[in-house]
MIMIKE-196813 format. One line per field, with one value per residue (C-alpha): chain; x, y, z. Coordinates in Angstrom, 3 decimals. Layout:
BEGIN
c = A/...
u = X/...
v = Y/...
w = Z/...
END
This chain:
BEGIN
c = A/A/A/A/A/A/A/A/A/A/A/A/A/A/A/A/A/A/A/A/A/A/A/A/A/A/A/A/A/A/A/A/A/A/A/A/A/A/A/A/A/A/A/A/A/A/A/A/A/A/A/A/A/A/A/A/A/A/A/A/A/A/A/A/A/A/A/A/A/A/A/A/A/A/A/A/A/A/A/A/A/A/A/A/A/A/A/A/A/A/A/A/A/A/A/A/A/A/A/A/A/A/A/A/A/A/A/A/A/A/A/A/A/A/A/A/A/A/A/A/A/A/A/A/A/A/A/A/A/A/A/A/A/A/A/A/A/A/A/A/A/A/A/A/A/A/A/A/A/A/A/A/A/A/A/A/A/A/A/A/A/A/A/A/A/A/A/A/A/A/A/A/A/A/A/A/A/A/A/A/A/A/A/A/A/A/A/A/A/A/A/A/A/A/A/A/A/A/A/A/A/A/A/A/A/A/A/A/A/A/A
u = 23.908/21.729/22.833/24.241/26.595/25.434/27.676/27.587/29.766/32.637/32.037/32.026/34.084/34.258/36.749/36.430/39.165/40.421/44.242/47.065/44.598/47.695/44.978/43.253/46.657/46.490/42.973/43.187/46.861/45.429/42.774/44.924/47.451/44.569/44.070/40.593/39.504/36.016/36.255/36.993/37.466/34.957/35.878/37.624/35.747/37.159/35.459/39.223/40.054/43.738/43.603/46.970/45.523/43.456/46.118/47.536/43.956/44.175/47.765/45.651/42.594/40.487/37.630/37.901/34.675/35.754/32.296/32.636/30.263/30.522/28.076/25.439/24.096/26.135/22.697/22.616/26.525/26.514/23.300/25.052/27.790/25.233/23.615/27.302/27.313/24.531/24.705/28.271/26.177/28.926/28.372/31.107/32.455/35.631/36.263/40.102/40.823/37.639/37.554/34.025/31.106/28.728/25.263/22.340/20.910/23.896/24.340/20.936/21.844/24.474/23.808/26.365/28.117/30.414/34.140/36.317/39.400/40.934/44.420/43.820/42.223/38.957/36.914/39.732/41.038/38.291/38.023/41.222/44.641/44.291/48.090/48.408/45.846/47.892/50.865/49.278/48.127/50.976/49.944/51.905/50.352/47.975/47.074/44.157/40.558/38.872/35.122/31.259/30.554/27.243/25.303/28.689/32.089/34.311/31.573/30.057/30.919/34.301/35.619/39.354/42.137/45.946/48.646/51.137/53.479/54.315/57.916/59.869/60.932/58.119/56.905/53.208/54.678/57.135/54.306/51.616/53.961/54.352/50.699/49.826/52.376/49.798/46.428/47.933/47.980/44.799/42.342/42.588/42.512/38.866/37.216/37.659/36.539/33.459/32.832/33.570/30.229/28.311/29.294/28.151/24.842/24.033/24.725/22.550/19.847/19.938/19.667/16.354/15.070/15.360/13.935
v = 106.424/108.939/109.827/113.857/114.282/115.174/113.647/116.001/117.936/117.580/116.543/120.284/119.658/122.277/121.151/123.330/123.753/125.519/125.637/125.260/123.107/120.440/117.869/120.421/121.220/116.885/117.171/120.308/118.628/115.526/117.027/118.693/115.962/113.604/111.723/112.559/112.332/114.356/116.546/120.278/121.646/124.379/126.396/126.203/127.314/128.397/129.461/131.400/134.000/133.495/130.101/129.455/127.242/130.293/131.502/128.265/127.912/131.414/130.344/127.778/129.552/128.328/130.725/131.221/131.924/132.873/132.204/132.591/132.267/135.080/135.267/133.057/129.623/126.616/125.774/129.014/129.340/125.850/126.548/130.416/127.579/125.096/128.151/128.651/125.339/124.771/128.352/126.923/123.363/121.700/117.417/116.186/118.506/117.175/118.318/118.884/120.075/121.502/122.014/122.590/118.983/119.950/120.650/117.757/120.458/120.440/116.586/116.177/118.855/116.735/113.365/110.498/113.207/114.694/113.399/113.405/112.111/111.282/110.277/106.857/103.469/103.929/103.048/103.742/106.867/109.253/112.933/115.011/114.250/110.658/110.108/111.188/108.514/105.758/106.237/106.598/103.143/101.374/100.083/98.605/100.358/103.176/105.158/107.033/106.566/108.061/108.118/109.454/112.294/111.268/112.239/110.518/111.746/109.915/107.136/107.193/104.245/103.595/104.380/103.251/102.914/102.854/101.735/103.333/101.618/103.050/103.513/102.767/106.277/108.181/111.423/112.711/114.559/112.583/109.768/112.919/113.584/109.959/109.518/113.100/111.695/108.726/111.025/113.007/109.519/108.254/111.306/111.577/107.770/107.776/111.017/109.564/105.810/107.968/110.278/107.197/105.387/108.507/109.158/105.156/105.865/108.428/107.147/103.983/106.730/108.283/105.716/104.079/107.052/106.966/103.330
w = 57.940/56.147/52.508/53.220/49.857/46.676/44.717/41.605/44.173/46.272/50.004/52.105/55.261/58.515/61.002/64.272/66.762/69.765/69.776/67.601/65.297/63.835/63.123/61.069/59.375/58.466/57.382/54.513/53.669/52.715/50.545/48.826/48.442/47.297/50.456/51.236/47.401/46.400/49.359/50.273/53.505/53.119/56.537/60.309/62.992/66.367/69.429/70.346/68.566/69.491/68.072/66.237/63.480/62.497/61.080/59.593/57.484/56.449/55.011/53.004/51.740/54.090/55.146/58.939/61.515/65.328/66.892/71.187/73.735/75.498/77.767/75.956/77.131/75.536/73.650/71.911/71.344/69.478/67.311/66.023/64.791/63.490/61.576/60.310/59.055/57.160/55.148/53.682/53.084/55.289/55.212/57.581/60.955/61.969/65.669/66.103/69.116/69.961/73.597/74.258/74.342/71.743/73.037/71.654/69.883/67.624/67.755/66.674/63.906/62.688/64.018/62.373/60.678/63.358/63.809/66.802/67.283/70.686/71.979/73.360/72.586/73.651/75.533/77.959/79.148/78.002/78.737/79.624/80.037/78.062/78.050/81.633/82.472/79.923/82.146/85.404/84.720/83.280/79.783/77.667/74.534/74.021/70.749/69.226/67.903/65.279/66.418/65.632/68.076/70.331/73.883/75.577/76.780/74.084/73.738/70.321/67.681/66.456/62.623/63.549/66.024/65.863/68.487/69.864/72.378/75.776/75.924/79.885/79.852/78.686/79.667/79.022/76.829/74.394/74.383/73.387/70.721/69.229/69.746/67.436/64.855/64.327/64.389/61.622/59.330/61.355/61.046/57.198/56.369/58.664/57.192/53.805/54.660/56.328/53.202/50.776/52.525/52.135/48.476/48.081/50.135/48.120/44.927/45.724/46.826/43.747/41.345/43.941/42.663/39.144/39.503
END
């Protein structure tokens, strides 16, 4: 992983979501609590203006961006959001609901520093509907993944995982709500086991330099 942080600073964060954005709600909670230590979360970024956790990051202080396509290619949406980015010096994006694949031009932006989290075990069940797909099959246990954002649906490498057992009488719903419960603990533990490598990256950088 390339060194990103300065570490005379605190670690910028933008989390970008689509919806009612509770995983963002986890993320700026547990920088503020302490959780995610050396870290801000510098803005949220929707492409829905009607987004609920718009509000819920104005309620915070959080500087908000409503960036939609509207008519433009996908390439050209995702680098006006890129551009976003990088004026606020933003180290770590945190997708929380985002329900748009980012184009390469933005992976390769950002490459090993975007976040997604995802409400199964992967590799199984990615894409849509991933408790649907957990009960249509009959597992035993499911749960979600923390995981580096690549060219593949779901499929880039692994930060962490937690379990969540699949209950006889479970609906996609009360087993989306046990599995959310977990991402909320899940999501904040990963981005700051991600930003504490960083930090250490850079630090080593740093002193190679003085050497």
């Amino acid at each position: 992983m390339t060194s990103v942080v300065n570490t005379a600073r605190r670690a910028r964060l933008g989390i970008l979501i689509s919806g009612r954005g509770s995983n963002m709600v986890a993320l700026a909670d547990a920088v503020h609590g302490g959780r995610i230590p050396n870290a801000e979360v510098s803005v949220v970024v929707s492409d829905q203006a009607n987004a609920a956790g718009l509000a819920k990051a104005k309620e915070r202080g959080i500087e908000t961006l409503v960036i939609e396509r509207r008519g433009r290619t996908h390439e050209e949406h995702d680098q006006e959001i890129v551009e976003a980015l990088r004026a606020r010096k933003i180290d770590l994006v945190c997708l929380a609901g985002y329900m748009r694949i980012l184009s390469r031009g933005f992976i390769d932006a950002y490459r090993g520093r975007v976040l997604n989290i995802h409400p199964s075990l992967l590799p199984s069940f990615p894409g849509l509907d991933a408790q649907k797909q957990a009960l249509e099959h009959g597992v035993k246990w499911t749960g979600c993944t923390v995981h580096f954002v690549d060219e593949t649906l779901d499929g880039g490498p692994i930060i962490l995982q937690r379990v969540v057992p699949v209950h006889p009488d479970d609906t996609v719903e009360s087993l989306a709500a046990r599995i959310l419960e977990e991402e909320h603990q899940l999501y904040p533990e990963a981005v700051a086991l991600v930003l504490e490598n960083i930090l250490e990256l850079s630090a080593a950088t740093t002193d190679d330099r003085r050497v």
